[in-house]
Biopython code that builds the backbone (N, CA, C, O; Angstrom):
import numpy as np
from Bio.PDB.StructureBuilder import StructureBuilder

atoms = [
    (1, "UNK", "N", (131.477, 118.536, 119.300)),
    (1, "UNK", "CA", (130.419, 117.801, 119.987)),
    (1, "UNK", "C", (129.480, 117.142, 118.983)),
    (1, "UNK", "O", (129.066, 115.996, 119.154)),
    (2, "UNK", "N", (129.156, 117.881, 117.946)),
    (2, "UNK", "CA", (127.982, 117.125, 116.876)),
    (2, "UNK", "C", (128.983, 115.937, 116.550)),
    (2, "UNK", "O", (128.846, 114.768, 116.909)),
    (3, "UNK", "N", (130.164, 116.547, 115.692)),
    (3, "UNK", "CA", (131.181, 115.282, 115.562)),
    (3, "UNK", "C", (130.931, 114.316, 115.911)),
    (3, "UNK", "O", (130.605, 113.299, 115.299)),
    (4, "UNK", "N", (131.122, 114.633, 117.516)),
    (4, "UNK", "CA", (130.815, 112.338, 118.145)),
    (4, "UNK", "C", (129.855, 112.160, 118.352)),
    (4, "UNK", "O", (129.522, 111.007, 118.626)),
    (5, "UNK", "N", (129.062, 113.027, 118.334)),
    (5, "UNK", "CA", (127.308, 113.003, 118.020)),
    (5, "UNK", "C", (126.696, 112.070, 116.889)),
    (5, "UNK", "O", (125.699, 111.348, 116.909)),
    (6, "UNK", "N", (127.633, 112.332, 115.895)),
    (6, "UNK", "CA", (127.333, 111.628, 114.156)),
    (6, "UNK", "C", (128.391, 110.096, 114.613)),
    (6, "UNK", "O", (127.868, 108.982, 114.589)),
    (7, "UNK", "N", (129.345, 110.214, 114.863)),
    (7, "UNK", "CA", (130.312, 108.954, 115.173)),
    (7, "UNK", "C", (129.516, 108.337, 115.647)),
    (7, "UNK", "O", (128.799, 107.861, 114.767)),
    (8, "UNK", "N", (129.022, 107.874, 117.237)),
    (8, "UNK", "CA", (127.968, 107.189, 117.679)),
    (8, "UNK", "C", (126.700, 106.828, 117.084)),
    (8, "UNK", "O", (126.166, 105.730, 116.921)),
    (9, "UNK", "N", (126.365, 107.932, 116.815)),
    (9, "UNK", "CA", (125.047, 107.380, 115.705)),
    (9, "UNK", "C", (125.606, 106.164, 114.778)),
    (9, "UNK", "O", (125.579, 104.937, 114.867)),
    (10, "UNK", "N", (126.250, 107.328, 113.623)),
    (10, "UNK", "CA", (127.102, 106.234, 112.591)),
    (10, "UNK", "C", (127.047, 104.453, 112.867)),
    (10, "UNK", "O", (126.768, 103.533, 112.098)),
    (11, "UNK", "N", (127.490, 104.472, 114.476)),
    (11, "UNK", "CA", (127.785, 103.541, 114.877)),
    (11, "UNK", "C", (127.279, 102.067, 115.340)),
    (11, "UNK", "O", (127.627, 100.891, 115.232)),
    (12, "UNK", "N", (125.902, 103.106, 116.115)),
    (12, "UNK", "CA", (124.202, 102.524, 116.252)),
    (12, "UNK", "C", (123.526, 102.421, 115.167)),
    (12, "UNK", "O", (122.682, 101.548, 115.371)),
    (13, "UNK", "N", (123.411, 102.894, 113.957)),
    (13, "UNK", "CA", (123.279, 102.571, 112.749)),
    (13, "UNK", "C", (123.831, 101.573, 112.165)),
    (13, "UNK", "O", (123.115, 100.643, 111.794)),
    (14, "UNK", "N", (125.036, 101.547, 111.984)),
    (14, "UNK", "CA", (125.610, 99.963, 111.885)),
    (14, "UNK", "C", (125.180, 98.754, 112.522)),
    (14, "UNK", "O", (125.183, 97.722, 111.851)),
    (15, "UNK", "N", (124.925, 98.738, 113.348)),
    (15, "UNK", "CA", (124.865, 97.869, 114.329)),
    (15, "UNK", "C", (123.369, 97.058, 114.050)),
    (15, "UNK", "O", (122.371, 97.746, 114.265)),
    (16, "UNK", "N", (123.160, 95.713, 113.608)),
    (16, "UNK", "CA", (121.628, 95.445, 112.746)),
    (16, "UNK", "C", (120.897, 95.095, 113.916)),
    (16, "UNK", "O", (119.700, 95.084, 113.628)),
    (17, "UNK", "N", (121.074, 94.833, 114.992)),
    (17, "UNK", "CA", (120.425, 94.398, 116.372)),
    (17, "UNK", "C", (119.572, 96.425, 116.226)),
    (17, "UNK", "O", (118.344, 96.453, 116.146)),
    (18, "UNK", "N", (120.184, 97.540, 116.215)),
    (18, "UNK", "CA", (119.387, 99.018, 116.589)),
    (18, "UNK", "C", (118.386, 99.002, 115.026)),
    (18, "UNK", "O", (117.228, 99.407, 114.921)),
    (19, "UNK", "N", (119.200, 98.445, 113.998)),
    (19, "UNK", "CA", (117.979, 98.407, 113.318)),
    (19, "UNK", "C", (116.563, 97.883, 113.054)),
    (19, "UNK", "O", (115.678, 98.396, 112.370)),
    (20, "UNK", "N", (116.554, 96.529, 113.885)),
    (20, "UNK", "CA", (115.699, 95.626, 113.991)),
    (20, "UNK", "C", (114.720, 96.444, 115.072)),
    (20, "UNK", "O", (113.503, 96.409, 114.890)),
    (21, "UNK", "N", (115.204, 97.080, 116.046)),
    (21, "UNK", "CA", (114.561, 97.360, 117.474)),
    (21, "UNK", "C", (114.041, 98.438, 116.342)),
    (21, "UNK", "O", (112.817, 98.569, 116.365)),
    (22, "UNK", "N", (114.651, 99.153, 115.459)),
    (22, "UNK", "CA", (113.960, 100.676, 114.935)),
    (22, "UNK", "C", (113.015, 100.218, 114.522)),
    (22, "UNK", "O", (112.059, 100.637, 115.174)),
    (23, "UNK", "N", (112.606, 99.293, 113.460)),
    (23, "UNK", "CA", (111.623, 98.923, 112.372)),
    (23, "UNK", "C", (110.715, 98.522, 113.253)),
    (23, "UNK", "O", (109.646, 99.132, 113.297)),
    (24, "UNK", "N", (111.010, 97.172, 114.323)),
    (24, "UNK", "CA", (109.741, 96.982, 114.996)),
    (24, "UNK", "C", (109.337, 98.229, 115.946)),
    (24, "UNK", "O", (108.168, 98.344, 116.315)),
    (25, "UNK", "N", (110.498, 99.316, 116.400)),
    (25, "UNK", "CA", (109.778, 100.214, 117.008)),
    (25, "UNK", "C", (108.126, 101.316, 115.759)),
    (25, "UNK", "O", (106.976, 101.698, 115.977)),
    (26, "UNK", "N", (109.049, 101.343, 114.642)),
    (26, "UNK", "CA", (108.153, 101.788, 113.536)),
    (26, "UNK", "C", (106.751, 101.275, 113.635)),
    (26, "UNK", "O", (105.759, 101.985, 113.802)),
    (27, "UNK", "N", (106.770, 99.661, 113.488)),
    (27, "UNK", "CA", (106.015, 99.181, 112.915)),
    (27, "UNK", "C", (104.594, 99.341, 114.086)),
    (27, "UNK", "O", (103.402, 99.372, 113.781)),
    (28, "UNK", "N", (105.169, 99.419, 115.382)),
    (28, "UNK", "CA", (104.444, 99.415, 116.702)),
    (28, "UNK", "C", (103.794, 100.660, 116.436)),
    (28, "UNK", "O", (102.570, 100.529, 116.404)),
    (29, "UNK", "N", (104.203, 101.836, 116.232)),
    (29, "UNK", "CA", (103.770, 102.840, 116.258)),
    (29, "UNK", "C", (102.701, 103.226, 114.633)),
    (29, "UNK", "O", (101.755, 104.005, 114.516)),
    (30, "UNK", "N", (103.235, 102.480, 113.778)),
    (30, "UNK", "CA", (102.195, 102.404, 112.691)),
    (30, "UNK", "C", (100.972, 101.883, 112.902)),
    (30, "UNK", "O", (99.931, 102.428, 112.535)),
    (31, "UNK", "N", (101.059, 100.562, 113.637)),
    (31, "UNK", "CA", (100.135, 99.656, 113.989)),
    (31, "UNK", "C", (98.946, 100.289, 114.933)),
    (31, "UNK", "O", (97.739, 100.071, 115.036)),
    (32, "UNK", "N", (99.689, 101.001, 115.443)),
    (32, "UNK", "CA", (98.685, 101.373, 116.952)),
    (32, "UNK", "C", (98.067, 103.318, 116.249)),
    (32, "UNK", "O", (97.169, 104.020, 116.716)),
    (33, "UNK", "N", (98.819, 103.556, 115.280)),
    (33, "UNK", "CA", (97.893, 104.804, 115.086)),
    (33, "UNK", "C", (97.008, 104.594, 113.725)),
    (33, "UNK", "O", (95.854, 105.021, 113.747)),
    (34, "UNK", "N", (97.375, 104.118, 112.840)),
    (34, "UNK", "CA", (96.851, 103.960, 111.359)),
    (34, "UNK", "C", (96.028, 102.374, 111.480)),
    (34, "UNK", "O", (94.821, 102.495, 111.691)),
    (35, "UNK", "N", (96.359, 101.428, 111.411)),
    (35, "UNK", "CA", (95.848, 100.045, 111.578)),
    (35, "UNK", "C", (94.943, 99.577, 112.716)),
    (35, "UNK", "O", (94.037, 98.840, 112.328)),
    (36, "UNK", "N", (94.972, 99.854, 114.173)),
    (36, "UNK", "CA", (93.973, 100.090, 115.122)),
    (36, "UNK", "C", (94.442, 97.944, 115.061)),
    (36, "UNK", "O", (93.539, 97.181, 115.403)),
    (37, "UNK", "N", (95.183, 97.620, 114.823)),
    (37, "UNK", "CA", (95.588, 96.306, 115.178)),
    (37, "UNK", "C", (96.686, 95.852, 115.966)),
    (37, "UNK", "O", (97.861, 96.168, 115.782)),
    (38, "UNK", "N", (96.099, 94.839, 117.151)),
    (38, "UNK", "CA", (96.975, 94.304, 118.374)),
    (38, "UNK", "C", (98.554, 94.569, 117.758)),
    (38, "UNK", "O", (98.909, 94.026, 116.712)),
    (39, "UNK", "N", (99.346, 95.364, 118.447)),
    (39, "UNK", "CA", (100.914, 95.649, 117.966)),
    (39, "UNK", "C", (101.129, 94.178, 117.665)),
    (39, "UNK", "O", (101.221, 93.681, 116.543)),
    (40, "UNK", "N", (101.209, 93.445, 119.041)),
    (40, "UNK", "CA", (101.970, 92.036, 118.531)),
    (40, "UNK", "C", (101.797, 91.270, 117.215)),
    (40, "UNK", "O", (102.704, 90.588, 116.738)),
    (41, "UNK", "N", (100.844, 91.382, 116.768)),
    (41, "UNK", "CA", (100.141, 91.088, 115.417)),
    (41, "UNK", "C", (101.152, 91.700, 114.343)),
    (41, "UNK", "O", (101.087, 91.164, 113.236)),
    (42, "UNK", "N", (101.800, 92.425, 114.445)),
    (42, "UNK", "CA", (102.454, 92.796, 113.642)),
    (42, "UNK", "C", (104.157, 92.492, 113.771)),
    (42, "UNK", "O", (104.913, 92.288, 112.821)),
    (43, "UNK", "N", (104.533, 92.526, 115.280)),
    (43, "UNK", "CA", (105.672, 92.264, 115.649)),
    (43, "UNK", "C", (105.965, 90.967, 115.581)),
    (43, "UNK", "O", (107.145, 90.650, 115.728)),
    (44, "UNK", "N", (104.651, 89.611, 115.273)),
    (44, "UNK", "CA", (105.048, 88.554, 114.569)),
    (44, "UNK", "C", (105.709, 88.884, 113.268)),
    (44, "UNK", "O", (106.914, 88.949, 113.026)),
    (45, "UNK", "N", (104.592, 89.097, 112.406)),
    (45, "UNK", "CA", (104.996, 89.327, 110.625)),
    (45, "UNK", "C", (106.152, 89.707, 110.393)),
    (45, "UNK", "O", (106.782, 89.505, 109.355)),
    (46, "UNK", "N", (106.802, 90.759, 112.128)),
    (46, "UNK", "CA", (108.389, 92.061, 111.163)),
    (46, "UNK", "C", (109.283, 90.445, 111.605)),
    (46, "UNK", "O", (110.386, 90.137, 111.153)),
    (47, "UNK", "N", (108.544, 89.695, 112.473)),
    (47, "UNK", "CA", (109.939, 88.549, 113.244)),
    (47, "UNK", "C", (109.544, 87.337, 112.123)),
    (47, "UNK", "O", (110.492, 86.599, 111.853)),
    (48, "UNK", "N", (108.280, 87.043, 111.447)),
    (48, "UNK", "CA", (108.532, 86.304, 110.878)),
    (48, "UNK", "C", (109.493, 86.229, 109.569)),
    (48, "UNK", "O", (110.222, 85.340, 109.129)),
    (49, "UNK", "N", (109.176, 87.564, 109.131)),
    (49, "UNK", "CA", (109.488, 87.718, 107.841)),
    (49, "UNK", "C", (111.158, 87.937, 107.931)),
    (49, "UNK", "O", (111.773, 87.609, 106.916)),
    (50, "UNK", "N", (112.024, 88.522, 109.181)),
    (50, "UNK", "CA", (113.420, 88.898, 108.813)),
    (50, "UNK", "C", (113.779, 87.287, 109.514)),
    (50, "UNK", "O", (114.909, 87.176, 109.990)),
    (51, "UNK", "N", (112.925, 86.153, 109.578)),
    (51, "UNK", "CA", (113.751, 84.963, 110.262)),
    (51, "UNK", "C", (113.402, 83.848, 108.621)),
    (51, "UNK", "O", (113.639, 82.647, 108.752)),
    (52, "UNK", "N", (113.064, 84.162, 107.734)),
    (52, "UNK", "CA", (112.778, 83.633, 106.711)),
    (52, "UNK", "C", (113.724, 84.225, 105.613)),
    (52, "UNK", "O", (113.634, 83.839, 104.447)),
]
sb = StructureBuilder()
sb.init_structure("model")
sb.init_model(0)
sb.init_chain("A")
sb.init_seg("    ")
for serial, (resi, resn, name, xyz) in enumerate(atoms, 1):
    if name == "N":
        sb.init_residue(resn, " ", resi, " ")
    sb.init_atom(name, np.array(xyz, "f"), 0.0, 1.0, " ", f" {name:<3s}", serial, name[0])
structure = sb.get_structure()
């Protein structure tokens, strides 16, 4: 069971669309406890910066 537990992951890890959703999920949650600045404010910068 862990087995295809790690396979799937593995898999969603690969996949750069779950990584993008992770970082801006990160960045949302950085933003809103440490920075005290509008999330979107930041979810520009993670979209500007990986479209540059």
């Amino acid at each position: 069971m862990k087995f295809l537990i790690k396979n799937d992951l593995q898999k969603l890890i690969d996949d750069n669309v779950f990584i993008v959703l992770l970082f801006a999920a990160m960045i949302c949650v950085l933003s809103a406890s440490f920075f005290k600045e509008p999330v979107t404010y930041w979810i520009t910068i993670v979209a500007s910066s990986l479209v540059t």
